[in-house]
C-alpha positions in Angstrom: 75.6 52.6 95.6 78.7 51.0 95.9 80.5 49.1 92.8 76.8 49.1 91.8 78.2 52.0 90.0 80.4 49.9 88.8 77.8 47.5 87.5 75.9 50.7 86.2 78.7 52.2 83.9 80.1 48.6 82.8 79.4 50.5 79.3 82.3 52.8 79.8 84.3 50.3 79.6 85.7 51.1 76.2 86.9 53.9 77.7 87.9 53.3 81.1 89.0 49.6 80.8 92.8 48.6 81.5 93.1 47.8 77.8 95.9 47.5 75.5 96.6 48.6 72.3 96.9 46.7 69.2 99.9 45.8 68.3 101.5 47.2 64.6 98.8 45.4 62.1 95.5 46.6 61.8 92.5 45.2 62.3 91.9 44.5 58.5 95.6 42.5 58.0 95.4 39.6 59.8 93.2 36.4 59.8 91.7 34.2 62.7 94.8 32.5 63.5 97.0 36.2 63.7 94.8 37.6 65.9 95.8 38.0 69.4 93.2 35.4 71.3 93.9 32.5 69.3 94.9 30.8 72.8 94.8 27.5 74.6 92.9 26.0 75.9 90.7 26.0 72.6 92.5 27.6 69.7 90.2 28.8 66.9 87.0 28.1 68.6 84.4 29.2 66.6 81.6 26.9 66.0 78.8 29.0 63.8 82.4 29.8 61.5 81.4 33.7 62.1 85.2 34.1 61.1 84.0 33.5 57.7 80.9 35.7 57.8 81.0 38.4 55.5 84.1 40.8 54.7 87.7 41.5 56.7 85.5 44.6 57.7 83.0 41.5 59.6 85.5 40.3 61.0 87.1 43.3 62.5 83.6 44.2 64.0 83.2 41.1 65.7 86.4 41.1 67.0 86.1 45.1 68.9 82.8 43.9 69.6 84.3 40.7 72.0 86.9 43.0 72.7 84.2 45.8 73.9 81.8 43.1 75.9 85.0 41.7 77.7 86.0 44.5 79.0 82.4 45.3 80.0 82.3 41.7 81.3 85.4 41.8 83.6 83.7 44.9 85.1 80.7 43.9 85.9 82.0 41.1 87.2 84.1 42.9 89.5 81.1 45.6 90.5 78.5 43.2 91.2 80.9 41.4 93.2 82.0 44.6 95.2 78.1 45.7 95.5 77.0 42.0 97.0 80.5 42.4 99.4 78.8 45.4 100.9 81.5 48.1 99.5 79.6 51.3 99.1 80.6 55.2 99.1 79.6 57.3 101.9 77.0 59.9 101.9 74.0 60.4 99.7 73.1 59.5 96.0 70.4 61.7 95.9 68.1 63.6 98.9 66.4 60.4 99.6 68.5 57.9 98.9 71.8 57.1 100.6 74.4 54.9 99.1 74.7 52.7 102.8 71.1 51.6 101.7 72.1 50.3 98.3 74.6 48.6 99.9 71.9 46.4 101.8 69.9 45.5 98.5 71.2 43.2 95.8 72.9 44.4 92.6 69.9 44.9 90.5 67.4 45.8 93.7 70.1 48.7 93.8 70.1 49.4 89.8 66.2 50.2 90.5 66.0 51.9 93.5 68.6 54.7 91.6 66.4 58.2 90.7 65.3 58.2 87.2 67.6 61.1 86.7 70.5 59.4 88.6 70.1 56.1 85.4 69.7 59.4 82.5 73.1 60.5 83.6 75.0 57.4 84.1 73.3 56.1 80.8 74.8 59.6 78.9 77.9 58.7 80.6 77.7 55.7 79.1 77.0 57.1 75.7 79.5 59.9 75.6 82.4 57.1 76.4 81.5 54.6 73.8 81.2 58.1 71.3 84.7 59.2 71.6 86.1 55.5 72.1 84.3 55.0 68.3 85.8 58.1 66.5 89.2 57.9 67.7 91.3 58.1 64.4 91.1 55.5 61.8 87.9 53.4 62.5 89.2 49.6 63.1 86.9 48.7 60.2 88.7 50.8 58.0 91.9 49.6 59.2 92.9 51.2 62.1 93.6 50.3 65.6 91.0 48.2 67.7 89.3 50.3 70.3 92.0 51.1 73.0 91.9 53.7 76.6 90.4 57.0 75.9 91.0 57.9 79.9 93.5 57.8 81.3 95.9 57.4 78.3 98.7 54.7 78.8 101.8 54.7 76.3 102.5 51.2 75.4 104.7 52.0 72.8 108.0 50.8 75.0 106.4 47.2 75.2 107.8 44.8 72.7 105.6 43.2 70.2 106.0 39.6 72.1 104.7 40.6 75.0 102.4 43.1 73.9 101.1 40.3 72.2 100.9 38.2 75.9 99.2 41.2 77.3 96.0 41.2 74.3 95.8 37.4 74.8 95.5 37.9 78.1 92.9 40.7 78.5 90.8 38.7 75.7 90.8 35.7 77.6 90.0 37.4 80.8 87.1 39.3 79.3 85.6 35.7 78.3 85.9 34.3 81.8 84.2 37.5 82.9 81.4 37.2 80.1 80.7 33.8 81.5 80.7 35.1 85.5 78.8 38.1 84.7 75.8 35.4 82.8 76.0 33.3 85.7 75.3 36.1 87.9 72.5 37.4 85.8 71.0 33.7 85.6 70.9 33.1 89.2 69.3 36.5 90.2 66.4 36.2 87.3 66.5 32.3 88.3 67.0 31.2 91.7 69.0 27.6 91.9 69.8 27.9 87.7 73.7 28.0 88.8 74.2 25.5 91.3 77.6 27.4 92.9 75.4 30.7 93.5 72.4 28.6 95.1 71.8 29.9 98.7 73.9 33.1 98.1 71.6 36.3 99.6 73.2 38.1 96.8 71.1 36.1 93.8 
């Protein structure tokens, strides 16, 4: 099945995804404009003002929760990709189904030709990750840290607060491109022709 895997456990990506920690303030300390994101080429978009929904604890929310779906974004991205390039493990998923013949199907003709019991266990995979990624110390809507690598664990604590703050803009603005890509791809398999670049491509 390929980086159809991939494209099956994008939900681990809390917990898997080369993520960076927050730098010293907490999640609850710092406005719109402090956050890491606040980047070219639109500063401060924010159209529906969800900034100014609700509490500091709102705003935290929303903030791990584009933090969360960019990560799961950028992977998805990069597994459906891999899965349409033909990539795939060797050997068998399960007695009947081989991963070379995954390979030959698109991304979500692969998702559904996976065993019933195959999807339970990557879907409890999936569960378990976003469980200990939520109850890591301090929850960030209590203050503490946004959601950072549960495995494996990287030390960031030599990187200066300048460019750790380079490195968060960064993975944020990466993880929007990818929530974009990963729409596009979604829209032209469930829509043939609705993205013009895609149309034609035996992958959508």
């Amino acid at each position: 099945m390929k980086a159809f895997t991939i494209l099956s456990l994008v939900g681990t990506a809390a917990a898997f995804a080369p993520a960076v920690r927050q730098s010293q303030t907490t999640a609850l300390n710092a406005d719109l404009e402090s956050m890491p994101g606040y980047t070219l080429p639109i500063k401060g978009f924010d159209p529906l003002n969800l900034a100014d929904w609700g509490s500091d604890e709102t705003l935290a929310w929303f903030r791990a929760g584009e933090l969360k779906n960019g990560r799961v974004a950028m992977l998805a991205t990069t597994g459906y990709i891999v899965q349409a390039s033909g990539i795939h493990f060797p050997g068998m998923l399960s007695k009947d189904v081989s991963f070379e013949s995954l390979s030959t199907m698109k991304p979500f003709d692969a998702w559904a030709a996976v065993p019933d019991a195959g999807k339970a266990q990557i879907l409890f995979t999936i569960f378990v990750a976003e469980l200990a990624s939520e109850a890591q110390g301090t929850h960030y809507m209590k203050g503490g840290s946004f959601p950072t690598i549960v495995f494996p664990p990287i030390d960031f604590s030599g990187v200066s607060e300048k460019t750790m703050k380079l490195k968060q803009d960064r993975e944020l603005n990466n993880g929007r491109l990818a929530m974009i890509g990963i729409m596009s791809f979604i829209a032209a398999n469930a829509v043939p022709g609705s993205v013009p670049a895609l149309a034609g491509n035996p992958m959508f």
